[in-house]
N, C-alpha and C positions, 0 to 999 in steps of 0.2 A: 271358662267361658269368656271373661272378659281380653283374654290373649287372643283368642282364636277372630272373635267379633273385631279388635284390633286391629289381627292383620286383614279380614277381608275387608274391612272400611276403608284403611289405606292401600291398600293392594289387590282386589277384587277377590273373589273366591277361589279364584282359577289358582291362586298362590297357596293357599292355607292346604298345609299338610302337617302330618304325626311327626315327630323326628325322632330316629330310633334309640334313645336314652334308658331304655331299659336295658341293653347292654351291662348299663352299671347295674352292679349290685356286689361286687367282691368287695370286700373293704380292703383287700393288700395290694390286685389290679388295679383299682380304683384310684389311689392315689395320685399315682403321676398324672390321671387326666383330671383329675378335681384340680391340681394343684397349678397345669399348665391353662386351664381356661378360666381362673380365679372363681371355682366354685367350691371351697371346702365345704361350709353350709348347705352344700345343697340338700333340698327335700323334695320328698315327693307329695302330690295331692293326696289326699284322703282318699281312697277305695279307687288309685289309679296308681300304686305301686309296683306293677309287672303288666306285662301285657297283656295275660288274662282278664286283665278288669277292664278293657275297654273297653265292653259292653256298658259299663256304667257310665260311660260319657254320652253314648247315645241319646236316653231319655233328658237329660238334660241341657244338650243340642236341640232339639225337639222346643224344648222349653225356653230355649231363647232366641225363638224364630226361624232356624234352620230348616230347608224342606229337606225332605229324603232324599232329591238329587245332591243338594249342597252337601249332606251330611256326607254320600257317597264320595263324592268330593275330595272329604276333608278327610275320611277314614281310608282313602289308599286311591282312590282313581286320580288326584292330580299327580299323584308319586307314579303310578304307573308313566301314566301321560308323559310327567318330566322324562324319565328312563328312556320313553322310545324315543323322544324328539332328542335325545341328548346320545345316547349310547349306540356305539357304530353298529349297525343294521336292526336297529328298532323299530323302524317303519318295512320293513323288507315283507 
């Protein structure tokens, strides 16, 4: 929570999106990009280890002020948004 409240404070809400890091999880794939973005230690949150568990961020967004538009927001509509205004014939 305190990441996400982060970046909409500095960056409004319009910016805060998921980033897709659940990709990791092989531990012999894995390596070369742990190791090229200086994250060996990486960990994951409690009960948001795959991307099944996002629902469990939800209620929790809820709980630190987010309204259901922002969460919508933050759970995939600014990524879509980015995609069309970026990616050639996204607004087509």
């Amino acid at each position: 929570m305190k990441q996400i409240r982060y970046i909409a404070n500095v960056g409004g809400i319009d910016v805060v999106g998921l980033g897709p890091d659940w990709v990791l999880g092989d531990p012999v794939r894995d390596v070369r990009y742990l190791h090229n973005t200086g994250q060996e230690d990486l960990t994951w949150a409690k009960g948001l280890e795959d991307s099944s568990e996002l629902p469990n961020l939800w209620d929790p967004l809820v709980g630190a002020g987010f309204t259901a538009a922002e969460i919508e927001k933050i759970a995939g509509g600014n990524m879509l948004r980015l995609f069309k205004d970026v990616l050639p014939g996204g607004n087509d």
